[in-house]
C-alpha positions as CSV (number, residue, x, y, z in Angstrom):
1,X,0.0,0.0,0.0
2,X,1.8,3.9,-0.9
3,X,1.4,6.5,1.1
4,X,0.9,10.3,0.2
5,X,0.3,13.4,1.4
6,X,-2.2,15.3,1.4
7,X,0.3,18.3,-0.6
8,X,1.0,15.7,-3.0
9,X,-2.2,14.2,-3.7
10,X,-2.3,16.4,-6.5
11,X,0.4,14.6,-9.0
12,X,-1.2,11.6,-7.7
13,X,-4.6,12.5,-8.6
14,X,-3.0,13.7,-11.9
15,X,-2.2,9.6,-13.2
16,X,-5.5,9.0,-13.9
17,X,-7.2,9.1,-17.4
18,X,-10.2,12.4,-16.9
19,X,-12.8,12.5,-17.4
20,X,-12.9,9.7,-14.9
21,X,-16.2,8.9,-12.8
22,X,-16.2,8.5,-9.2
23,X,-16.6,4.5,-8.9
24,X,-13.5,3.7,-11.3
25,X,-11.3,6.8,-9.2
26,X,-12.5,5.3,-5.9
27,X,-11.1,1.7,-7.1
28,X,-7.9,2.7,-9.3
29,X,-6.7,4.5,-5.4
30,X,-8.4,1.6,-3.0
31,X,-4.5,1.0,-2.2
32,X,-3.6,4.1,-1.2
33,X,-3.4,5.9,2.6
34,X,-3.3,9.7,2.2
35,X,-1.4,11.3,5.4
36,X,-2.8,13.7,7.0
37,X,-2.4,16.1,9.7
38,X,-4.9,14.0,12.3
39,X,-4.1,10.7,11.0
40,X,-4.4,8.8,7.8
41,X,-7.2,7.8,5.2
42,X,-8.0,5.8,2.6
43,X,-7.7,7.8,-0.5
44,X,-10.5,5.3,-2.5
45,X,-12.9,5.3,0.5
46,X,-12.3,9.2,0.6
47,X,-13.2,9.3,-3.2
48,X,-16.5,7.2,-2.7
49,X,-17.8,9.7,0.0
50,X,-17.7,12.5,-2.6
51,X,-21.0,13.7,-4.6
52,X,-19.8,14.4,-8.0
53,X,-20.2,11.1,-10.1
54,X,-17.8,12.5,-12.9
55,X,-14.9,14.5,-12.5
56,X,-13.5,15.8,-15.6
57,X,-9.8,17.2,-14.1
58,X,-7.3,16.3,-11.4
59,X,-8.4,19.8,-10.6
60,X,-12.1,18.9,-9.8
61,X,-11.5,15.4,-7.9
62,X,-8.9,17.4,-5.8
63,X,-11.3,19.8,-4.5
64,X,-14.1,17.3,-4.2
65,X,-11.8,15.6,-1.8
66,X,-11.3,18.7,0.4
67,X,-15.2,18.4,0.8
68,X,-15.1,15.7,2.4
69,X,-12.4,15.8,4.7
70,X,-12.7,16.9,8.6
71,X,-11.5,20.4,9.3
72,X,-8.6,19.0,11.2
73,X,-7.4,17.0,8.4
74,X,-5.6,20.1,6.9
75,X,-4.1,21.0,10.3
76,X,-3.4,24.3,11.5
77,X,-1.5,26.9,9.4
78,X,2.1,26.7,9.0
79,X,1.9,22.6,9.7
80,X,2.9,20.2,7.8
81,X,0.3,17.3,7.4
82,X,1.7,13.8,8.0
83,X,4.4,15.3,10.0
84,X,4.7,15.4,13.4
């Protein structure tokens, strides 16, 4: 299983083929734990819990994935998530 940031989720968002919908982006990163500043997540459950069945950019599934993340996810300004 890889590991990733939540700063870097980006490029890894970036591998898939867009538009991509929600189901096959949920499954392609089932294997992945994204760090964050309270913890870790899976990155495919975290993708399921979103609302938007198609996402057409990196861009889009990105900030679809802020949605549903806990305010403390991010961590407070200035810190690093997955650092501690």
């Amino acid at each position: 299983m890889d590991r990733v940031k939540l700063s870097e989720s980006q490029s890894v968002l970036s591998e898939l083929e867009y538009p991509v919908d929600r189901a096959t982006a949920a499954d392609e990163f089932a294997e992945i734990t994204l760090q964050l500043a309270d913890g870790e997540r899976n990155l495919g459950k975290l993708i399921s819990q979103t609302t938007t069945e198609t996402f057409d950019t990196p861009r889009d599934l990105e900030t679809e994935l802020h949605n549903v993340l806990p305010r403390e996810a991010v961590g407070e300004p200035f810190q690093s998530e997955g650092e501690g």
